[in-house]
C-alpha positions, 0 to 999 in steps of 0.5 A, spaced: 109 334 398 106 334 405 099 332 404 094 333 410 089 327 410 095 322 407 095 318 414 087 318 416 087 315 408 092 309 410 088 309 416 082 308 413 084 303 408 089 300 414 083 299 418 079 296 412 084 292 410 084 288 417 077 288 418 076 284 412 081 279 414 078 277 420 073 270 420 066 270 422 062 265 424 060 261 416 066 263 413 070 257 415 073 261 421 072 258 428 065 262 432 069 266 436 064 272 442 066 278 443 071 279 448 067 282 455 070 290 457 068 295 461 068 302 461 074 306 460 075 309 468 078 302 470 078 301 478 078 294 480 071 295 483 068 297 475 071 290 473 068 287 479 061 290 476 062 288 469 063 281 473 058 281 476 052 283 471 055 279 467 054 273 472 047 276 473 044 275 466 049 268 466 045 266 472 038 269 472 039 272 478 038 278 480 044 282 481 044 285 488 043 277 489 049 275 488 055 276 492 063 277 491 067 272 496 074 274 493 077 278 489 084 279 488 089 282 484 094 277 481 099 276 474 096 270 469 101 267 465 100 268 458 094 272 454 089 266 456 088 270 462 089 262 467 083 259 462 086 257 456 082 254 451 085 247 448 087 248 440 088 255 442 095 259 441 095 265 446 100 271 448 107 269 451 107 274 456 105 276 463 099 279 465 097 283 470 090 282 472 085 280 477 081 273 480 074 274 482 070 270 485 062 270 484 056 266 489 051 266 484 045 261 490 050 254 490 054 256 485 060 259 485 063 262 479 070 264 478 072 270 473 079 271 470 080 279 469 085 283 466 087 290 469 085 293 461 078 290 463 078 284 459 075 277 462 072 271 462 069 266 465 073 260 467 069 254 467 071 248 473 077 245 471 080 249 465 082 254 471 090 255 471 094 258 477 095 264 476 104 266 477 103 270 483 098 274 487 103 276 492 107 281 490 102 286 487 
């Protein structure tokens, strides 16, 4: 017999279920942060936004100071984004996204964006090339 809520139940309890798998911080589990998203209206320039007050309380600056030298639509190799951490296990599929790079005073900082908003900030010499930037 059809019961109307069964599916919302095996969702709670599903969701439930999964939330207690997940390891935090104490719990023997690595400390991994929240990963960094914009809003759902996703424009390259919202990505770019997200970056750049992400930079500014990084940096301290303020975020009209800083200034975006590039920013270019490419295809990151795996779920890493082009910033793969050592130990880490990544997503073997293609990702398209976006390199944006940010002038903070001196500094530049490179950001590795994917086209559903995630993104990270790659520091100097873990950065991977992206597969191609040309054709997109």
């Amino acid at each position: 017999m059809w019961q109307p809520h069964s599916g919302t139940s095996m969702l709670i309890v599903l969701t439930a279920t999964l939330t207690g798998c997940a390891p935090t911080a104490g719990q023997g589990g690595p400390s991994v942060p929240p990963p960094r998203t914009v809003p759902m209206n996703l424009t390259p320039s919202s990505i770019a936004d997200a970056v750049l007050s992400d930079a500014a309380s990084r940096t301290g600056m303020e975020k009209a100071t800083l200034v975006v030298e590039s920013a270019e639509p490419v295809t990151w190799p795996d779920g890493s984004l082009g910033c793969p951490e050592p130990g880490m296990m990544y997503t073997m599929a293609l990702v398209p996204g976006y390199r944006i790079r940010v002038r903070a005073g001196e500094q530049v900082l490179d950001y590795h964006a994917s086209e559903r908003g995630y993104f990270v900030l790659c520091p100097e010499g873990r950065s991977a090339e992206p597969v191609d930037s040309a054709t997109r």
